[in-house]
N, C-alpha and C positions, 0 to 999 in steps of 0.2 A: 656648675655645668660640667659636661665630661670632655673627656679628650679624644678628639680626630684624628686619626691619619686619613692622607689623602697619596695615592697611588697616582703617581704619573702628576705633573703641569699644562697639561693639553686644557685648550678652553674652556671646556664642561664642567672639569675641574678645580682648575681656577675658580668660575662661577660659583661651586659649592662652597670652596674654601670661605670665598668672602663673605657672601651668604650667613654660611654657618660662625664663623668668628664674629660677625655680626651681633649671633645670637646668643653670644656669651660663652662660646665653646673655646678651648683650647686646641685651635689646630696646626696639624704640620703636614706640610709635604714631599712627599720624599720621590725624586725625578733623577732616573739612571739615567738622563742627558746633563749638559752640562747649562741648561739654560728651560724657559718658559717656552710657551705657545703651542705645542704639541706641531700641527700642520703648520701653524704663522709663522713659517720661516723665514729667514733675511739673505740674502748674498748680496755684498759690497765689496766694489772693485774696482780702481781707476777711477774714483770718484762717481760711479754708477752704483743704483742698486735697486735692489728687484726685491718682491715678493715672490715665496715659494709655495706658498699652498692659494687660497683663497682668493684671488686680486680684488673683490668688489661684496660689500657690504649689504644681504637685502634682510629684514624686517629689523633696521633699526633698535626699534621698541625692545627689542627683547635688552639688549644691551643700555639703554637709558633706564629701562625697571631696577634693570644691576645697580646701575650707579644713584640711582634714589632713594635704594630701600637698603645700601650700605654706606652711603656717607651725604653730606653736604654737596657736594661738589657734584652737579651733574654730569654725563657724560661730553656735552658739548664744551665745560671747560676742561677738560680735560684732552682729546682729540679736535681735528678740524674737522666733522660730517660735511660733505658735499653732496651735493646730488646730479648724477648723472646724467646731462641731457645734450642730446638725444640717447636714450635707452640703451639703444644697437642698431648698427647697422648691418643688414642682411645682402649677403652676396648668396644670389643661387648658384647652382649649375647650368641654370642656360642662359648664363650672364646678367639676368636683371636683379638688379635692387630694390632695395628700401631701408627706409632710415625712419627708426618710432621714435618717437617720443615718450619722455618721460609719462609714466602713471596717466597718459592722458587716454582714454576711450575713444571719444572725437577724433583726435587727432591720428591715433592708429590706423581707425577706417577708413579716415580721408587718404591717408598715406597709401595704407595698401592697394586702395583703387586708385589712385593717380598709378602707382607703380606696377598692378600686376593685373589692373585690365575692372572696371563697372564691376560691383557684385563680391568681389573678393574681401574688403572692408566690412560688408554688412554680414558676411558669413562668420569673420574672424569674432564682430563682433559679439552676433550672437553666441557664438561658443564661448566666450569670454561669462556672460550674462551665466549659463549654464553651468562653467567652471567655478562660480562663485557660491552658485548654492551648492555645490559638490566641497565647497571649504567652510558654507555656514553648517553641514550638517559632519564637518569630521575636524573645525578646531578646536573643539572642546576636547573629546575623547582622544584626540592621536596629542592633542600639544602643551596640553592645560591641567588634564589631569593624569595622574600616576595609570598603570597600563589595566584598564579592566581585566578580573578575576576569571570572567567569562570573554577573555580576547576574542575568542574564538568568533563572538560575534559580529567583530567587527572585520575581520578575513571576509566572514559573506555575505556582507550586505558591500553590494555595489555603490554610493553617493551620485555620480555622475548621473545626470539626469539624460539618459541619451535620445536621442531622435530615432520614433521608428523606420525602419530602413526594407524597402523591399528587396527580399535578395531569395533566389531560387525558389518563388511561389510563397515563400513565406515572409512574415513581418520578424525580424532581427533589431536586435540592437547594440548598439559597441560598448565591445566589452573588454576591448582595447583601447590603447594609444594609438595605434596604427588602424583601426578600424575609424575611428572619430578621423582621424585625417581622410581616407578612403571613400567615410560613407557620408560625412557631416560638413567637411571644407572641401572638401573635390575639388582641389590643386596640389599638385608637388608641392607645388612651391609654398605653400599653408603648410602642408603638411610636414614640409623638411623645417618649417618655424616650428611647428607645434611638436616634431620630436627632438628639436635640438634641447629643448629644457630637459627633456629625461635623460638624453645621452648625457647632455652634463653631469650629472649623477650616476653614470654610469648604467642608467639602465636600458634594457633593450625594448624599443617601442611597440615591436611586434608580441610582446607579451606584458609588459608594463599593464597594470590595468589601468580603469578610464578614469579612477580617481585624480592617475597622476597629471589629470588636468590641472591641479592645483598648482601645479610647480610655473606652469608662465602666466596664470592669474595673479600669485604672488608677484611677480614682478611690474605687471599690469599694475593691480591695486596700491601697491607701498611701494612704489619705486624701487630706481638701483640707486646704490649710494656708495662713494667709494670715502677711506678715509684719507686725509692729508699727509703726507709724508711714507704711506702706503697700509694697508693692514696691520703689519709687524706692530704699528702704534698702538691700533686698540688691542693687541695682548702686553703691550709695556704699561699702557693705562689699569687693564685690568689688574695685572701683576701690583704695579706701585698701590692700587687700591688694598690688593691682600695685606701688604705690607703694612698699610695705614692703621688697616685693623690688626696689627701684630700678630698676620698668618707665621710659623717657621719655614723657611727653604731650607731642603738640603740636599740640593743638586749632587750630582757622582754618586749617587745612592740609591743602589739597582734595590726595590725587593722581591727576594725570589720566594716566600712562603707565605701565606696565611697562619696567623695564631688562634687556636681554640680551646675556648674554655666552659668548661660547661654546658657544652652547645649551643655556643656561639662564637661569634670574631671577639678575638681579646688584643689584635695587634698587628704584628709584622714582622717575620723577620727577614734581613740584609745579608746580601750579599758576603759582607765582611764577619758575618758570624754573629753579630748585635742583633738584640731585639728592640722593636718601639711598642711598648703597652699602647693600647687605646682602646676606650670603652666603642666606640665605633670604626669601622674602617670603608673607607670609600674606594672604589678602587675604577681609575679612570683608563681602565686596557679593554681590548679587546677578550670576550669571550673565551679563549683557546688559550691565551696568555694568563687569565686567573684561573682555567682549570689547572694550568701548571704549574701555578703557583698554592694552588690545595692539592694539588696531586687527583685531584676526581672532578666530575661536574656540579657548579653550584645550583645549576638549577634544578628545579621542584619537579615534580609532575604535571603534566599540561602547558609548562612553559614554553613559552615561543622559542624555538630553536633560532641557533644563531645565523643570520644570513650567512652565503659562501658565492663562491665563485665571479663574486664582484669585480668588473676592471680597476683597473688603475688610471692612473695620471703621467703624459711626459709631457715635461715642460721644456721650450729651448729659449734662454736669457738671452738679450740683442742689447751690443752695444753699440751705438751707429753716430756719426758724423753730420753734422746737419741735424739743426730746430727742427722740431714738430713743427708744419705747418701750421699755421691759425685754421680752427674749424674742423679738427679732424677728428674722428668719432673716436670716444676711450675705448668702446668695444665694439668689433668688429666680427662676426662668422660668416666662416667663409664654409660655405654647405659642401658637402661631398660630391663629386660627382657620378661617385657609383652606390646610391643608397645602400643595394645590398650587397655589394661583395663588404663594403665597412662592417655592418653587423655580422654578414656570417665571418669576417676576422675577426669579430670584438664575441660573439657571441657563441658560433657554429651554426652550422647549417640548419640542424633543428633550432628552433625560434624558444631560446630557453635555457639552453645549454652552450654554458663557456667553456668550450672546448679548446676553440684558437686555433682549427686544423688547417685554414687554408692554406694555398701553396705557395702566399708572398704578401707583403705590405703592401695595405692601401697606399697607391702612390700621391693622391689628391684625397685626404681621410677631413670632415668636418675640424676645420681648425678655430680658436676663439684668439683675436690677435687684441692685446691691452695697449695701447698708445696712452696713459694717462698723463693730463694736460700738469706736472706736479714739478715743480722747483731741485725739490729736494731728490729727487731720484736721480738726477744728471750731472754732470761738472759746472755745466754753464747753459746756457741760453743756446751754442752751438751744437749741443747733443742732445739724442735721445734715447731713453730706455724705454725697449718696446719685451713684451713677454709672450711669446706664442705656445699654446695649451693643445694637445687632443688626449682622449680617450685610448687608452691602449690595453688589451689582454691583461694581467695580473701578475703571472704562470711566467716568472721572471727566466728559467731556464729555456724553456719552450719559445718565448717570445725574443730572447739572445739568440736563441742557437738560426731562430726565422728571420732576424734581422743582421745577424753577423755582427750583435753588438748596437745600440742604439741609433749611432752617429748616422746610420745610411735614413734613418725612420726621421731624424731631427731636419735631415737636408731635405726629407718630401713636406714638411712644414716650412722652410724656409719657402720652398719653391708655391709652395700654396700663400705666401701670405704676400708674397710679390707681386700679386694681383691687387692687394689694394696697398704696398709700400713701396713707391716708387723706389727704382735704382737699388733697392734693397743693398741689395752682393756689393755695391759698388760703392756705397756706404757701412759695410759693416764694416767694423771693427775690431772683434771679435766675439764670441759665444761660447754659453756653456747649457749644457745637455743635465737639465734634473729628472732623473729616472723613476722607477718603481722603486728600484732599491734604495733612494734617497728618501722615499717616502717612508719605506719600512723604517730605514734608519731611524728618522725623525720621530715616526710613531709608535713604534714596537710591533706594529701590524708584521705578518713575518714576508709576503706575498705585497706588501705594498697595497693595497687593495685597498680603494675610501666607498666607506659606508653611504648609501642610501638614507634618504629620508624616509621617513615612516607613513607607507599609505594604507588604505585600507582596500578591503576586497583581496581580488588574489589567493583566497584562501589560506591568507597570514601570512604566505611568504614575503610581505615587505613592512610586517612590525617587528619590531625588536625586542629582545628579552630586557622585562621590567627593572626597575630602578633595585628590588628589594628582589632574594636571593633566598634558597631554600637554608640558607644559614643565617639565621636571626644576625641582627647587628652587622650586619656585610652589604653594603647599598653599591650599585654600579652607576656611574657617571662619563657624559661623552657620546659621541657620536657612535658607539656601537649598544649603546643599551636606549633604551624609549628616552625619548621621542624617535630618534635615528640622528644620521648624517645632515651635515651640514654646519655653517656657522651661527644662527640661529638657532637650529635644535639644539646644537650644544650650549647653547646658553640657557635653554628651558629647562635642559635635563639637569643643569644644577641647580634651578630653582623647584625643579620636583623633588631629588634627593633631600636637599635645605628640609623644604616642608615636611619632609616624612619623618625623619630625624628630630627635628623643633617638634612636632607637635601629633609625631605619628602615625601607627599605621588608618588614622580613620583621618586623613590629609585626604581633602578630594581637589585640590588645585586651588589657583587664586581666583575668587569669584568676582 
């Protein structure tokens, strides 16, 4: 069998690695940080400790497939999988709630209309019904199999099956996220559920197409799942598995070129002036970061251009005094109260463009607060580690020079999550501020910027450039190449790399 290098230790990555030494290959990887998990980062402090990318676990499966199809030991002995329940709880803007439940239908509906008024339940539901065949007709092609030849066709055809809608004399149909909320759930408050899953991902709902109904079907249908002792474990699980299979590490080991021979990838070279020979090379960066690493673009003609102008992530770490109450939800959002000044900050004014011009921070911005009910994150029984998330700009100069520096942006999240953390202020601790620039760090992203999942429609703009590369022997892996972003797709996308590799270019995914 031949020799691998693998670029960067980010999940997707990882994923390959095992995969492919699985399959009798000699691999190594070589990671300019000094440790695994690309996003799954750790901070431990005073006997607290937090997750920095990810906090919650959804389609499982993808990650048990890993651990079935590379060793004995399945994923559950290895991690504790829990499952989240209740779902979330939802704080609106004009103070009312609700609390779902786990993966349950029923119960959703019931919820919604006890809490937001007869009628509301049976709308969410239906759209639920509709967001499902919108993901029986696009998980094959966007998750399962390597990126069609003719992409393009998957840019325009719409899945969302939408409801005709009268509007101006004429019959319409949404062709939006923000339209499906407008035309099909006709409530705010639906509606600020139904785009909080895309702003998660950082995308704008006002242009988001209506595919991205998938994203809170998926959680509807396979649950939220957190792991034990926090994420950071399933990338230690996955790591000790590369290891089992006798992957190489070799952390502090920037590469800064591609090797070509013959026209094709023949290696790598390092930072320190070495080369690593390898009949293949995987390379788990971003887009921008391996053209600079070949000095040009690797992709072909007709290839999906690489997404841009994607937000970011700030996170602020809470260390606080006083148990977690019994009973109190792992995740909580707390919805913005100004829909749209948040997007034209996250977005610009045009519905599309991240520009980030406005004239100040959202003071109240949708925030996602993590209380998880877990042992291991606190000193004792008397504390608790809480992690508050939003969405913020990318455009790290721009978004410093409008915030005077994070800290003033981290206290309008404190002040937002005071709403459902009692006594907050009077309980902390103290806190620390994870930036965009901690992301870059972490990722090599230069902007901080986390990729999107891969939808379809849009006219392409939210598929990714494919696994294989106009330079034979060069495969891409991770959240910036097909499938896209997220925890999950990065585990696909090394199971599509694996196959292409093992058994080539006429791999059409797991059947």
């Amino acid at each position: 069998m031949g020799r691998i290098t693998v670029i960067g230790a980010g999940m997707g990555a990882l994923a390959a690695a095992a995969r492919l030494a699985v399959a009798g290959h000699r691999v190594a990887v070589y990671e300019r940080g000094e440790t695994y998990g690309g996003a799954l980062g750790r901070v431990e402090r005073d006997g607290f400790a937090f997750d920095t990318g990810p906090g919650l676990l959804p389609l499982p499966a993808v990650w048990r497939d890993l651990f079935v199809k590379t060793g004995k030991e399945p994923l559950e002995a290895c991690v504790e999988l829990v499952q989240v329940d209740p779902s979330a709880r939802h704080l609106f803007a004009d103070g009312t709630e609700v609390t779902l439940p786990n993966a349950s239908r029923a119960g959703a509906v019931t919820a919604l209309d006890e809490a937001l008024g007869a009628g509301a339940g049976d709308r969410w539901g239906d759209f639920l019904v509709r967001a499902r065949e919108a993901w029986d007709r696009t998980r094959r092609p966007l998750l399962e199999e390597p990126l069609w030849s003719d992409w393009s066709v998957l840019g325009e055809r719409e899945p969302y099956p939408s409801v005709p809608h009268k509007r101006l004399l004429r019959t319409r149909r949404a062709a939006t996220l923000a339209e499906i909320g407008a035309w099909e759930l006709r409530d705010p408050r639906l509606t600020a559920l139904l785009e909080s899953h895309a702003l998660a991902y950082g995308l704008d709902p006002r242009v988001a197409p209506a595919s991205a109904a998938v994203l809170p079907y998926l959680d509807h249908a396979f649950g939220t799942w957190y792991v034990r002792g926090g994420l950071r474990e399933l990338a230690r699980a996955v790591y000790e598995r590369c290891l089992a299979r006798r992957v190489e590490f070799h952390f502090g080991n920037e590469v800064t070129g591609i090797l070509e021979k013959d026209g094709r990838a023949a290696g790598v070279e390092l930072a320190d002036g070495s080369v690593a020979e390898a009949d293949f090379v995987v390379a788990g960066v971003a887009p921008d970061v391996l053209d600079r690493m070949r000095g040009t673009a690797v992709r072909g003609d007709g290839e999906v251009p690489p997404q841009r102008g994607l937000p970011s992530r700030l996170s602020v770490l809470l260390a606080l005094r006083g148990g977690r109450p019994e009973g109190t939800a792992h995740r909580t959002v707390v919805h913005a109260e100004d829909r749209e000044r948040e997007l034209e900050l996250l977005f610009g004014t045009g519905a599309g463009t991240n520009t980030g011009t406005s004239s100040g921070p959202v003071t109240r911005p949708t925030v996602t607060v993590l209380r998880p009910d877990d042992p291991a994150l606190v000193p004792d029984a008397d504390h608790e580690a809480i992690t508050l998330t939003a969405v913020v700009p990318a455009q790290l100069d721009a978004v410093q020079a409008e915030f005077e520096g994070y800290e003033p942006h981290a206290q309008h999240l404190i002040d937002v999550a005071e709403r459902v953390v009692p006594e907050l202020r009077e309980r902390l601790l103290w806190h620390e501020v994870r930036t965009p620039a901690d992301i870059a760090d972490a990722t090599g992203v230069a902007d901080g910027a986390v990729p999107a999942p891969a939808l379809a429609a849009a006219g392409g703009a939210l598929l990714h450039p494919a696994n294989t590369t106009a330079l034979p022997g060069l495969f891409t892996v991770g959240g910036w190449s097909h499938p896209g972003g997220g925890l999950a797709h990065a585990g696909m996308s090394g199971a599509l790399v694996a196959g292409l590799i093992v058994e080539g270019p006429e791999f059409r995914g797991s059947q």
